[in-house]
KERO-778077 format. One record per residue: residue number from 0; residue in three letters; x, y, z of N, C-alpha, C in turn. Coordinates in steps of 0.2 Angstrom, whole numbers, padded with zeros to 4 digits. Layout:
N
mise,gumar,n_X,n_Y,n_Z,ca_X,ca_Y,ca_Z,c_X,c_Y,c_Z
NUM,ALA,X,Y,Z,X,Y,Z,X,Y,Z
...
This chain:
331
mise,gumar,n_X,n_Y,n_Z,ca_X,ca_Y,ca_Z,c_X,c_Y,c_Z
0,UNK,0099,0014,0011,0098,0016,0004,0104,0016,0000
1,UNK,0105,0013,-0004,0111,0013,-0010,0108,0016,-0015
2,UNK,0115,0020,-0019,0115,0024,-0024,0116,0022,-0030
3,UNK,0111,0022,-0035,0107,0017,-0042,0113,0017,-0045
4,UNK,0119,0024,-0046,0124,0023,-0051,0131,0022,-0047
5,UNK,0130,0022,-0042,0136,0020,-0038,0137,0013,-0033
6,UNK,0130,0011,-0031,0130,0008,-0026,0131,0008,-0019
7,UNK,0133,0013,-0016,0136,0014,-0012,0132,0017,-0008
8,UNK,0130,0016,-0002,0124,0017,0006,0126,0027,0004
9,UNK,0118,0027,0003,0119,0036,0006,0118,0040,0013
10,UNK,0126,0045,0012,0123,0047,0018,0118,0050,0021
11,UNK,0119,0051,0031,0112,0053,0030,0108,0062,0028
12,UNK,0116,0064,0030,0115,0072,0028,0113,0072,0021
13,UNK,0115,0067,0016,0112,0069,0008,0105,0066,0005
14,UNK,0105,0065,0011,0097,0059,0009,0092,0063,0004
15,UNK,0090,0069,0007,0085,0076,0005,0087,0075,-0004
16,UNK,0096,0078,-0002,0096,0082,-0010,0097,0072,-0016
17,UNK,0099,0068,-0012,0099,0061,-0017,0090,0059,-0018
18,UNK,0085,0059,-0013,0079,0060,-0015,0078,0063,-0022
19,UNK,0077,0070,-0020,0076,0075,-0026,0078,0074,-0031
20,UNK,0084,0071,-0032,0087,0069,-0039,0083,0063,-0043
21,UNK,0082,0059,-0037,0082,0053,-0040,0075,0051,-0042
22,UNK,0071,0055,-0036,0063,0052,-0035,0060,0057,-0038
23,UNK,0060,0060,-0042,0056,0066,-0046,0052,0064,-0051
24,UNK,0045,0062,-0051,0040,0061,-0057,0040,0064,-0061
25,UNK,0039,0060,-0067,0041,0064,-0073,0033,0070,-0075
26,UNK,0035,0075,-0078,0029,0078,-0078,0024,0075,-0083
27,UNK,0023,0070,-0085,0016,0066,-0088,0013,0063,-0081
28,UNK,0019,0060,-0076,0014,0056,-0073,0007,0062,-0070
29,UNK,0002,0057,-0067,-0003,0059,-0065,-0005,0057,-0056
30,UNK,-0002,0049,-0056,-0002,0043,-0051,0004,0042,-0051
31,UNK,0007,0041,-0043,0013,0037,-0041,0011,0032,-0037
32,UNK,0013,0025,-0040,0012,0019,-0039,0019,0016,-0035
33,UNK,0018,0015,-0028,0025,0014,-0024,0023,0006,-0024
34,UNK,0027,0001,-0024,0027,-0006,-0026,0031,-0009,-0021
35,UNK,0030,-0013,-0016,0035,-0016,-0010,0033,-0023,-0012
36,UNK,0040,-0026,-0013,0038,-0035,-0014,0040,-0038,-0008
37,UNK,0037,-0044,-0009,0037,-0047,-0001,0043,-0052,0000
38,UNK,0044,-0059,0004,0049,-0061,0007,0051,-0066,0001
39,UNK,0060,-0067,0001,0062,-0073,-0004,0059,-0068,-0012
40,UNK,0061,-0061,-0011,0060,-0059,-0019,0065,-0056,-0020
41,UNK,0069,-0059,-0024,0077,-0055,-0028,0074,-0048,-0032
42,UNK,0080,-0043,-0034,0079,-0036,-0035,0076,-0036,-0043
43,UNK,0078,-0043,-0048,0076,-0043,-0054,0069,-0046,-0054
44,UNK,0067,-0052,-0049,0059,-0053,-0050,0055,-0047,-0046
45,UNK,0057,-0044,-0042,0054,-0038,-0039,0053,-0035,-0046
46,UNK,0058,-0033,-0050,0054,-0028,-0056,0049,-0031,-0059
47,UNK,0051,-0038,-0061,0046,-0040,-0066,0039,-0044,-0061
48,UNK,0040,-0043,-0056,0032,-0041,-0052,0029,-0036,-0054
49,UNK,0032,-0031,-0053,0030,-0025,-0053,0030,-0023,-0061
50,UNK,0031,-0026,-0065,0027,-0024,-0071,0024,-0027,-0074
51,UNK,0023,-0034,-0072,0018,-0039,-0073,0010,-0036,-0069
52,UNK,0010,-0032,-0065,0004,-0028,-0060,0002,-0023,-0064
53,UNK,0008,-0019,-0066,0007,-0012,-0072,0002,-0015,-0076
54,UNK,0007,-0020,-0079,0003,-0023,-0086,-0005,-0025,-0086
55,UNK,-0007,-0027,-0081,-0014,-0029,-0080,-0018,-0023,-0078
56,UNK,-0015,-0019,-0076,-0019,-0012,-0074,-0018,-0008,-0081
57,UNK,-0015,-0009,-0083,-0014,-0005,-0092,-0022,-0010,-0096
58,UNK,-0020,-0014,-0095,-0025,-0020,-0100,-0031,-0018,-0096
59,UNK,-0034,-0019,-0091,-0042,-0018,-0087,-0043,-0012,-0089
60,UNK,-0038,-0008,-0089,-0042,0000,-0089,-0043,0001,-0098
61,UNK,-0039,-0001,-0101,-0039,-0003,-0110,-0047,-0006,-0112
62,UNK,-0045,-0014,-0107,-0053,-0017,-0110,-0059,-0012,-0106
63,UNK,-0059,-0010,-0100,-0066,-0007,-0098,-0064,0000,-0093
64,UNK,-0064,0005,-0098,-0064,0011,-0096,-0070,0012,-0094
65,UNK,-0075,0011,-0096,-0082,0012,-0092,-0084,0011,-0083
66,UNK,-0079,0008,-0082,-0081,0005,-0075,-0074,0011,-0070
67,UNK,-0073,0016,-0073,-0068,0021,-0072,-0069,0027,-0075
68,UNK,-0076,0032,-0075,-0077,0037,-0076,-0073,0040,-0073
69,UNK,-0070,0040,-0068,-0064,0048,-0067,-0057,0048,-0069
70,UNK,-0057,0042,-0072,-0049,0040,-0076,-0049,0040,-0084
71,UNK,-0051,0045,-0086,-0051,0047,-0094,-0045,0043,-0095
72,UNK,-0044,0040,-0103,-0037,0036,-0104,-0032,0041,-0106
73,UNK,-0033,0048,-0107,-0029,0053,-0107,-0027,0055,-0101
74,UNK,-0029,0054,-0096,-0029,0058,-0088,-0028,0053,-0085
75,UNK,-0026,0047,-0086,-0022,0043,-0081,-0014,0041,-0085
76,UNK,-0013,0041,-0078,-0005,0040,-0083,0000,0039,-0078
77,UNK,0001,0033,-0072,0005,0032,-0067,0011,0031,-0067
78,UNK,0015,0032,-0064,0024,0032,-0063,0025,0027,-0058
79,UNK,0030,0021,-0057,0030,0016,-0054,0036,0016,-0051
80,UNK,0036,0018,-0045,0042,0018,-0038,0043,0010,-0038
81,UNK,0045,0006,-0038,0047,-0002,-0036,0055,-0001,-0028
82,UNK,0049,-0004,-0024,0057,-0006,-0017,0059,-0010,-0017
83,UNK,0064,-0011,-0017,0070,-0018,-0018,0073,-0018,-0010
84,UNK,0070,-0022,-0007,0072,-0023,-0001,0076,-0031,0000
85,UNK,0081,-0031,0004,0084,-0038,0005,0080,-0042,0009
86,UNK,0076,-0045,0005,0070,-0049,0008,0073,-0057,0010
87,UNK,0078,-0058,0007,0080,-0065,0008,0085,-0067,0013
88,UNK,0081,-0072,0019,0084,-0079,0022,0081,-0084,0022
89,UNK,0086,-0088,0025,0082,-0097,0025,0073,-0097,0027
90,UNK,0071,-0103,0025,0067,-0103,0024,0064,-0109,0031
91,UNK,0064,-0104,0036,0064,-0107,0043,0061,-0101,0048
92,UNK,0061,-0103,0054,0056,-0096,0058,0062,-0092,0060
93,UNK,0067,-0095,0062,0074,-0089,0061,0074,-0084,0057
94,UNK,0073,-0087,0049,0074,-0085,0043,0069,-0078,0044
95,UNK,0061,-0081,0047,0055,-0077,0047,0054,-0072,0051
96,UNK,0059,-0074,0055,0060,-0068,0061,0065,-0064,0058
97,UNK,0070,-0063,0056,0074,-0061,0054,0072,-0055,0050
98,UNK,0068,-0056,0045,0063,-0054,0038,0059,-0047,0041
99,UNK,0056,-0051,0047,0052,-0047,0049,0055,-0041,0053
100,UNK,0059,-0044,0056,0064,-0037,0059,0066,-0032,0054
101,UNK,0069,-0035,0051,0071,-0030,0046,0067,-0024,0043
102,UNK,0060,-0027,0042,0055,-0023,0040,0053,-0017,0042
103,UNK,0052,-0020,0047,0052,-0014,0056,0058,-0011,0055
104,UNK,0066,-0012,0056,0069,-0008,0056,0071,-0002,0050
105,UNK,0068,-0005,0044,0070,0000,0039,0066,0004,0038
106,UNK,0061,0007,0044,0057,0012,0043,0058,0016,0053
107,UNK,0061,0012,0055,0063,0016,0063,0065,0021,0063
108,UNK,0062,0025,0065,0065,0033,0069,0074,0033,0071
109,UNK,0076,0036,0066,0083,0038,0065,0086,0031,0062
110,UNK,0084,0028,0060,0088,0021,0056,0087,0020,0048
111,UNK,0080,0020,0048,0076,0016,0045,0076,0023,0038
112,UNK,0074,0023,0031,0077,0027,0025,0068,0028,0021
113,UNK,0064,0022,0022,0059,0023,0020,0053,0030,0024
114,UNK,0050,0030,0028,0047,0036,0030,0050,0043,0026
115,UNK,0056,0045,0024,0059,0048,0020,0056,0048,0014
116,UNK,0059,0042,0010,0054,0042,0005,0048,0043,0002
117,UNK,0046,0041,0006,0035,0043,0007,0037,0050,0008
118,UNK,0041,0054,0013,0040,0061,0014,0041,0065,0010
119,UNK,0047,0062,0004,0045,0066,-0001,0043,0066,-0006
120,UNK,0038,0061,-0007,0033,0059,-0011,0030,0062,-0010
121,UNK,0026,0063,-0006,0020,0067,-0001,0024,0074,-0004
122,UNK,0029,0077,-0005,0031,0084,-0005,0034,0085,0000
123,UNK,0034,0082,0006,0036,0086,0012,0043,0086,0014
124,UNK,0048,0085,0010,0055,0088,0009,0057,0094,0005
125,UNK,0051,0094,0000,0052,0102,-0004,0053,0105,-0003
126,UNK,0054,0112,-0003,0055,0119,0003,0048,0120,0000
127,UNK,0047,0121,-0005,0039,0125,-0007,0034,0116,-0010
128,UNK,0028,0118,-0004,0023,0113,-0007,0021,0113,-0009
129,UNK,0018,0118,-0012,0011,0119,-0019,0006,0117,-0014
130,UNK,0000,0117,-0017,-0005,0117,-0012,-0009,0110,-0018
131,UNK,-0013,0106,-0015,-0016,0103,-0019,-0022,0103,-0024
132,UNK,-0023,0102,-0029,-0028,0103,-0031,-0037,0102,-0030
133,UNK,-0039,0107,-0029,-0045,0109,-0026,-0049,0102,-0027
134,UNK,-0050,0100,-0021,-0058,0093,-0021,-0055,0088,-0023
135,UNK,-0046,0086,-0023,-0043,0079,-0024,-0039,0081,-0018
136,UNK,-0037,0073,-0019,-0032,0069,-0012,-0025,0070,-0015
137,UNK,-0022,0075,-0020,-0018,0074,-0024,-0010,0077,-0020
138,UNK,-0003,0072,-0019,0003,0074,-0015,0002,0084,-0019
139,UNK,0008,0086,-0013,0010,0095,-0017,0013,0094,-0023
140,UNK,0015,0090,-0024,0015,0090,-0034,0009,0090,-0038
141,UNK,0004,0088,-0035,0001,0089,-0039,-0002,0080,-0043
142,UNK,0001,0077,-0040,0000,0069,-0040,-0003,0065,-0035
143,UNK,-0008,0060,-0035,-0011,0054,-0033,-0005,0050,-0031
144,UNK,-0005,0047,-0024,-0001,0041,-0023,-0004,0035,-0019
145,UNK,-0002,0029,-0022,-0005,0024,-0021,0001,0021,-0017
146,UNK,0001,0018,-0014,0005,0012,-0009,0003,0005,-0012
147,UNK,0007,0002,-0012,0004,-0007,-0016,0010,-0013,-0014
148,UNK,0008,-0015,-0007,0012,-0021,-0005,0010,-0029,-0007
149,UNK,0015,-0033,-0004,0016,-0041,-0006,0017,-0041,0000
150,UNK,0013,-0047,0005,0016,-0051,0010,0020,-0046,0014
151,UNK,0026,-0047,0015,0030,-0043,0018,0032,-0036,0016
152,UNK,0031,-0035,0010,0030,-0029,0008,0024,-0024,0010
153,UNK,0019,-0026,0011,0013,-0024,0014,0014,-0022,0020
154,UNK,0019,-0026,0024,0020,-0024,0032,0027,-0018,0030
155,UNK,0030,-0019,0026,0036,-0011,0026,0030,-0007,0024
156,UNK,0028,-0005,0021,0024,-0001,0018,0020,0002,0025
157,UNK,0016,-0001,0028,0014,0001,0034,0017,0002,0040
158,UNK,0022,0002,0041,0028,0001,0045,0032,0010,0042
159,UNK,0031,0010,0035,0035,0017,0032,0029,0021,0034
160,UNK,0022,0021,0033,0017,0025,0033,0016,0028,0041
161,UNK,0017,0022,0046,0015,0025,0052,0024,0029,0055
162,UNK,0027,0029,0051,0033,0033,0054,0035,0040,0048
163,UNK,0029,0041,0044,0030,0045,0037,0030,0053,0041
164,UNK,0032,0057,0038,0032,0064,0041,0024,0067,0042
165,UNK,0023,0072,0042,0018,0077,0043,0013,0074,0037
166,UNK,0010,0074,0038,0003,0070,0033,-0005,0075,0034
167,UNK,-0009,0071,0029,-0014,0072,0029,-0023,0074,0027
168,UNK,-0024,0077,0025,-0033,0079,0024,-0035,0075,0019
169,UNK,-0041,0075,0018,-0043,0070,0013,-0050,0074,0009
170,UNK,-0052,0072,0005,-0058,0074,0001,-0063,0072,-0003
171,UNK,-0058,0068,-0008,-0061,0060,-0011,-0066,0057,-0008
172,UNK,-0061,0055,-0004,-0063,0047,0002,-0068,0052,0009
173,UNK,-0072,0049,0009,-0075,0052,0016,-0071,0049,0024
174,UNK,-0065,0049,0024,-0060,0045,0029,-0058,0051,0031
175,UNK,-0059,0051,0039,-0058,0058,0043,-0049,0058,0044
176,UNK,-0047,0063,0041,-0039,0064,0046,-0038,0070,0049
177,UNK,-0032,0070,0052,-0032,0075,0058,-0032,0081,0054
178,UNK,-0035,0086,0055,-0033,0093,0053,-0027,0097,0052
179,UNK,-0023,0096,0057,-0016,0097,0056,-0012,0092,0049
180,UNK,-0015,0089,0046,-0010,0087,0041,-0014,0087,0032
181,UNK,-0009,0090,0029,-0012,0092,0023,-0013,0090,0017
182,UNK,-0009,0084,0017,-0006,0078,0014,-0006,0072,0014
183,UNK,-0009,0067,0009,-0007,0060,0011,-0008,0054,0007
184,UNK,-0006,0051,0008,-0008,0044,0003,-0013,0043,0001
185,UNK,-0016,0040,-0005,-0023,0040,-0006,-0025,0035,-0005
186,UNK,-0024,0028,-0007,-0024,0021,-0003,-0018,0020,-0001
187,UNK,-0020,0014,0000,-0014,0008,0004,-0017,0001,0004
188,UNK,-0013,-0003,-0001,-0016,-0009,-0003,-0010,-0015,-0003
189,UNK,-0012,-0021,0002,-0009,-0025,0004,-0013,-0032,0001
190,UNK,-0007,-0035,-0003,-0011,-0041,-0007,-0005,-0047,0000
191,UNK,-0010,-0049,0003,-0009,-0058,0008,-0003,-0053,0011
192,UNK,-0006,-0051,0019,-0001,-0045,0020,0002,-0053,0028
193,UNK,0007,-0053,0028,0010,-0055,0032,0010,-0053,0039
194,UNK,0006,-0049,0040,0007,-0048,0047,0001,-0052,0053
195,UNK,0002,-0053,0058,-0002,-0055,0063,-0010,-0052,0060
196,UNK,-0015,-0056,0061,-0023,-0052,0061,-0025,-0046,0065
197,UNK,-0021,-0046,0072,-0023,-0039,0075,-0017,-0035,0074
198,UNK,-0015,-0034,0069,-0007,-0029,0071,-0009,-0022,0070
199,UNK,-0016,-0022,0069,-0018,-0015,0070,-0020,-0013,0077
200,UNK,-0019,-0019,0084,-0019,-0017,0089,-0013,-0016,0093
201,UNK,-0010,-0016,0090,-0002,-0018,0094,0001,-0013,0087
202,UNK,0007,-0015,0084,0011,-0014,0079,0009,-0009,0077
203,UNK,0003,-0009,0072,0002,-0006,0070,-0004,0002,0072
204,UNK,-0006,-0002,0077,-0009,0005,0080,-0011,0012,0079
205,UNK,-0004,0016,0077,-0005,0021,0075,-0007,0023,0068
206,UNK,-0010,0017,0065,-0012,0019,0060,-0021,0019,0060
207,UNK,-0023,0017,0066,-0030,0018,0067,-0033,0025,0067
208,UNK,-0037,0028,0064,-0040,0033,0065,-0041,0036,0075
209,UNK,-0041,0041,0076,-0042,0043,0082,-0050,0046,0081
210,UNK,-0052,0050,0086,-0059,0055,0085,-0057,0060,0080
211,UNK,-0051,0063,0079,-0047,0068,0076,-0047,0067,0069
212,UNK,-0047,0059,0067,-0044,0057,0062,-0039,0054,0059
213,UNK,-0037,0051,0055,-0030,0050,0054,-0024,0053,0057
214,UNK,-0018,0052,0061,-0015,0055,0064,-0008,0052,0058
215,UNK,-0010,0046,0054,-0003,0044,0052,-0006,0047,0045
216,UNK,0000,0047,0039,-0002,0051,0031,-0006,0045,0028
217,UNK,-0013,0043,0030,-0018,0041,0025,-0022,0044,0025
218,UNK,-0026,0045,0019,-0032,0048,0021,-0038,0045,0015
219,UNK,-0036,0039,0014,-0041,0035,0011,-0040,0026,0012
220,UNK,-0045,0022,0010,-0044,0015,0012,-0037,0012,0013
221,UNK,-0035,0007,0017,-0031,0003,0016,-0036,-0004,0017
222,UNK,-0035,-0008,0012,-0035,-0013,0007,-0032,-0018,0008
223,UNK,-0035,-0025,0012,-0032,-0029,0014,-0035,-0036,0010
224,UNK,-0032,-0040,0005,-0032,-0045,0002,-0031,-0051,0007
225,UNK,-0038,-0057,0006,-0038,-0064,0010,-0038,-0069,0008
226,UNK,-0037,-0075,0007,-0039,-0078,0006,-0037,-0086,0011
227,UNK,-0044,-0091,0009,-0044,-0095,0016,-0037,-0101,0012
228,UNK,-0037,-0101,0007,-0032,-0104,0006,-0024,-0103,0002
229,UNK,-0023,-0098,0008,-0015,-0096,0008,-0014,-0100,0015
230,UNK,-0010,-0104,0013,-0007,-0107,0019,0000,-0104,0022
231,UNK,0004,-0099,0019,0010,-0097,0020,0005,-0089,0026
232,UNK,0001,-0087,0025,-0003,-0084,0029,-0006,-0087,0036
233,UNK,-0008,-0095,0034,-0012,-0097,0041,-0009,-0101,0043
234,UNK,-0007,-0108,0041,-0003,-0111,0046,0004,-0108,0048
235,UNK,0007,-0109,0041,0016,-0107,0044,0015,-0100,0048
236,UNK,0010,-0095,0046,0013,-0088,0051,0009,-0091,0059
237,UNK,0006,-0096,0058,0002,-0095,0065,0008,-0100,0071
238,UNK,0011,-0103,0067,0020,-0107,0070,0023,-0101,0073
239,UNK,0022,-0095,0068,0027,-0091,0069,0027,-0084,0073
240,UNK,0019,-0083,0071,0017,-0077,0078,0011,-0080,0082
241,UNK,0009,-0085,0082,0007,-0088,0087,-0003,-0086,0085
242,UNK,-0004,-0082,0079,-0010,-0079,0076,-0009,-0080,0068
243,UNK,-0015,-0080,0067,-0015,-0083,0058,-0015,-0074,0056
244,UNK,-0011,-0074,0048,-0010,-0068,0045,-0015,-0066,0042
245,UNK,-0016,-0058,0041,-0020,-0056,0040,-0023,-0058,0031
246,UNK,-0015,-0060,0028,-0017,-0064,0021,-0022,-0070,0020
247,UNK,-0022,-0073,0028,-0025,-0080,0028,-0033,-0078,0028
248,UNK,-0035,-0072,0033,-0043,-0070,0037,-0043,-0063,0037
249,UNK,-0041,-0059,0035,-0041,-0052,0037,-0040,-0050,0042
250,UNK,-0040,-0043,0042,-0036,-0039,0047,-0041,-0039,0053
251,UNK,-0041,-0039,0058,-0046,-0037,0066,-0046,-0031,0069
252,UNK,-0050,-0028,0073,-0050,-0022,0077,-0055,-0026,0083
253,UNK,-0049,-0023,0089,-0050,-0023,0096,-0058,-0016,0095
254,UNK,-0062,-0017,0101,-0066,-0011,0105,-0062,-0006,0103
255,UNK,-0064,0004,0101,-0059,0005,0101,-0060,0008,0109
256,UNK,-0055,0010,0111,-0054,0013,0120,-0050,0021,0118
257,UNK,-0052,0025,0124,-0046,0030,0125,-0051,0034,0118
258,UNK,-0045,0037,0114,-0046,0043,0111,-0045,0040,0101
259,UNK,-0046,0035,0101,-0047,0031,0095,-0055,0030,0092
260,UNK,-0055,0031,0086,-0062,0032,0085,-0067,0027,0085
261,UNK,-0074,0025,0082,-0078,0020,0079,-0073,0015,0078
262,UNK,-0073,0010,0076,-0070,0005,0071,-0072,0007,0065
263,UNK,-0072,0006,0059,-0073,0006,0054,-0070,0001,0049
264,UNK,-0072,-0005,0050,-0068,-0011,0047,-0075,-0015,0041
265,UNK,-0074,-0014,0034,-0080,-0019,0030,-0077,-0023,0028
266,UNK,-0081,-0028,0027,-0077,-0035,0021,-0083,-0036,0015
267,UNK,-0077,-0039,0011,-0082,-0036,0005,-0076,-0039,-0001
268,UNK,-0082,-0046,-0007,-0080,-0050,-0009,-0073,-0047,-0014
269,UNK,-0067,-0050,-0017,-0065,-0046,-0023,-0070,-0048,-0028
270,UNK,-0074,-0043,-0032,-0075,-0042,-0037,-0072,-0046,-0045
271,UNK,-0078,-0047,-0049,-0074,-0048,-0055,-0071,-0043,-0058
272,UNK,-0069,-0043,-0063,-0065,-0039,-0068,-0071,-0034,-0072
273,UNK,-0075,-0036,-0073,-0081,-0033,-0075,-0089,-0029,-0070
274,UNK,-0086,-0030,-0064,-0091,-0032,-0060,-0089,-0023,-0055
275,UNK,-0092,-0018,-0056,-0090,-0010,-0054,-0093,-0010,-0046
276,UNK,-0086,-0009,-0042,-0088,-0008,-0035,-0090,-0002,-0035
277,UNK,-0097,-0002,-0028,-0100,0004,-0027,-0096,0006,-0022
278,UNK,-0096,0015,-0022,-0092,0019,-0020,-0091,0018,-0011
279,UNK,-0097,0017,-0010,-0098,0014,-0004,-0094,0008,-0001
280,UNK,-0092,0005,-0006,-0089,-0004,-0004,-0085,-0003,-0001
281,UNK,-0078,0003,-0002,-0072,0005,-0002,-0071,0010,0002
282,UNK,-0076,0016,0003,-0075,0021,0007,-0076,0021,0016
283,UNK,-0070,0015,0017,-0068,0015,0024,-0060,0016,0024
284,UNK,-0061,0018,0032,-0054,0015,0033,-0051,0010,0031
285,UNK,-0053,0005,0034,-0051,0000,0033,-0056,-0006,0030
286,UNK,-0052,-0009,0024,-0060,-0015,0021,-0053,-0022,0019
287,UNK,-0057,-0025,0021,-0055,-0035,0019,-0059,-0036,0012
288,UNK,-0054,-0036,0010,-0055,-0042,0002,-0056,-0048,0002
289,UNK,-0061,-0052,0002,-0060,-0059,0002,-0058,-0060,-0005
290,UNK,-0054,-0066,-0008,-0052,-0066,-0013,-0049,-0070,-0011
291,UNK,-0055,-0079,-0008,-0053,-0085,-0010,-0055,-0090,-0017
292,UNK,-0060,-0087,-0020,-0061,-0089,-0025,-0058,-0087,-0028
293,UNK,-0053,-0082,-0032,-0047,-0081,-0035,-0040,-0084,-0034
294,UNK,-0038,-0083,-0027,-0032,-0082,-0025,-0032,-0089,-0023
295,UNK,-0030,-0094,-0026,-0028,-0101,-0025,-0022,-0105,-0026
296,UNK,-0021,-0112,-0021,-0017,-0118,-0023,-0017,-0120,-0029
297,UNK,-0013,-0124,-0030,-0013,-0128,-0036,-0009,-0136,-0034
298,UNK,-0011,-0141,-0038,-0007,-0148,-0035,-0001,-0145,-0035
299,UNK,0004,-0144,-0039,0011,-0142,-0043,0014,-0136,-0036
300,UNK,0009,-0133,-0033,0012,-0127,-0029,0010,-0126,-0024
301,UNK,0007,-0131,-0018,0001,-0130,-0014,0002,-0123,-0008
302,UNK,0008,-0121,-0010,0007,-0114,-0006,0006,-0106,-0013
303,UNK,0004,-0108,-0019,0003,-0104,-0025,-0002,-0098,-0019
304,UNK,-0006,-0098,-0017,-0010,-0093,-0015,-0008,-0089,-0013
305,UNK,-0003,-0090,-0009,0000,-0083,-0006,0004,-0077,-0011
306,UNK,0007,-0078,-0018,0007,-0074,-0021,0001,-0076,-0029
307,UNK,-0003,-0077,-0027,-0007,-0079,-0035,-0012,-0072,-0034
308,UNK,-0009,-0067,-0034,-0014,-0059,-0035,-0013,-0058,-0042
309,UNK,-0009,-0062,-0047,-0010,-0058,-0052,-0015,-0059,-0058
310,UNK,-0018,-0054,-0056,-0028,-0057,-0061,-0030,-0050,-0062
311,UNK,-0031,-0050,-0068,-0035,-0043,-0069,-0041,-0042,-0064
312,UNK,-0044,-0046,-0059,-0046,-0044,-0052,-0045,-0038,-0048
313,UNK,-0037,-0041,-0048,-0031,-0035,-0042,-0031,-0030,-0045
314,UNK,-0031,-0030,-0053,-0030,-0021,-0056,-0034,-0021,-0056
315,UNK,-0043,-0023,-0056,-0049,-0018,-0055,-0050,-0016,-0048
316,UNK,-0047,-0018,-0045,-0048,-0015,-0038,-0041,-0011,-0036
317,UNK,-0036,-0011,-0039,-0032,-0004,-0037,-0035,0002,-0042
318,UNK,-0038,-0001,-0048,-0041,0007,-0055,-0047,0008,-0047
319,UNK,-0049,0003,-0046,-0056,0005,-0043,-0056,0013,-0037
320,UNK,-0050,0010,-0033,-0047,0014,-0026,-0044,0022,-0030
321,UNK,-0040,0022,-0035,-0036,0025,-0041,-0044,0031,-0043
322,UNK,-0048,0028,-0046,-0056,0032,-0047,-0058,0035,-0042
323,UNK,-0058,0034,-0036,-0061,0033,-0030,-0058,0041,-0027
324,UNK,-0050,0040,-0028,-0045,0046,-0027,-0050,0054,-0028
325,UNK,-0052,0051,-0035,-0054,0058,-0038,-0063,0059,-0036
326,UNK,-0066,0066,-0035,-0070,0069,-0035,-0074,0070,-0039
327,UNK,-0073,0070,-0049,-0077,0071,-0054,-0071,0068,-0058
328,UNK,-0073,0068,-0064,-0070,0064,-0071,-0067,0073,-0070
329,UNK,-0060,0071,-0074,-0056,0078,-0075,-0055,0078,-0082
330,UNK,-0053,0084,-0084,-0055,0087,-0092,-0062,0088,-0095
């Protein structure tokens, strides 16, 4: 992690007190929106991704607040974390191998700087947590947090969450987590996630539900975007991991075995912009967006699908998960 006015790698004793300075939502917000862009994305199109996503979720919730009873337009009001990660190599499976190490190691046990940041997002660097407010999923400040990955950003992002500190409960979302943990991310939403289709049996594994529940900090959906024509998802990752990405066909689940719970995996179309998901459609652990009718090639770009999420679609379905958060309309 380098320091915004100096540039310089912080270390790792000041990590805590350069967090607390730097990452502090402002007291309007309501929603923390954590933003990871994916591979081959410089630190300036990273922003302007990331406010080109805001923008569409400012406009959907503007044109149709009706389809968002719990997001009064007074009482929503998000703060936008953006990760700028060195996403860039050649454009070859070295390149891709590379890319993806990386991913993994910036969230590793004693290396990696991300799992920090979520911890103290979540509160759980603060000396005093506050306790959350009665019947929402809200971090000990007193805030909603959303996770929102790209491609490779969707795999750091799951990569930070299963290595995140102490985590937890839920109440929103009917998505069991462990008891022991009292805090946690409210979704986690991955548009064309780069990883293998099963890498929630292997890789990602501890972020399955056990009989206990969530063992890692989610405690509502994670949200996986498909579609059949992303080629940088089907052919090229299937060169590269030897399986098509979950951006191509969705995520998979093995039988579960041992002490890991039911599966819980739905799919379920992306929605129009107009079109209000039932509360039901979402309230899994885990749910597949198909969003081949949307997310498409074009002659000019025939790999356009892998980044083509930006449609006032993808903000109805993070307002959707964002409403979802909440218990009753507040105020």
């Amino acid at each position: 992690m380098l320091a915004p006015d100096t540039g310089d790698p912080v270390p790792a004793d000041r990590l805590a007190d350069h967090l607390t300075s730097w990452l502090r939502p402002p007291d309007w917000a309501t929603d923390v929106l954590v933003y990871a862009h994916g591979w081959q994305t410089g630190r300036d199109a990273a922003l302007r991704n990331a406010e080109r996503l805001l923008a569409l979720v400012h406009e959907q919730h503007a044109r149709r607040p009706h389809l968002y009873p719990r997001l009064p337009t007074a009482d929503f009001a998000p703060w936008t974390v953006v990760v700028r990660w060195p996403s860039s190599s050649r454009l070859s499976l070295r390149g891709y191998y590379a890319v993806r190490d990386l991913a993994h190691a910036m969230s590793a046990p004693g290396r990696g700087y991300a799992p920090h940041v979520l911890g103290h997002l979540l509160g759980y660097l603060d000396a005093e947590r506050g306790d959350p407010r009665a019947n929402t999923l809200r971090t000990s400040t007193g805030r909603y947090l959303h996770l929102i990955g790209h491609s490779f950003g969707g795999r750091f992002l799951c990569e930070a969450v299963r290595w995140a500190a102490d985590a937890g409960d839920t109440l929103a979302w009917s998505v069991a987590t462990d008891p022991s943990r009292p805090f946690t991310v409210d979704s986690l939403t991955a548009f064309q996630m780069a990883a293998p289709s099963n890498a929630f049996d292997g890789t990602f594994r501890a972020l399955r539900p056990s009989t206990r529940g969530h063992r890692a900090p989610v405690g509502g959906p994670m949200v996986f975007t498909h579609s059949r024509h992303d080629r940088a998802t089907g052919y090229c990752h299937l060169r590269a991991e030897h399986l098509p990405g979950i951006g191509h066909g969705g995520m998979r689940l093995s039988p579960p075995r041992g002490d890991l719970a039911p599966n819980d995996v739905v799919h379920t179309p992306l929605h129009p912009a107009d079109a209000p998901y039932p509360h039901s459609c979402l309230d899994h652990a885990f749910v597949n967006v198909n969003a081949s009718w949307r997310y498409r090639n074009s002659h000019l770009n025939p790999l356009r699908a892998h980044s083509d999420y930006f449609h006032p679609e993808s903000a109805h379905l993070l307002l959707t998960l964002a409403n979802g958060s909440r218990v009753e309309p507040l105020g």
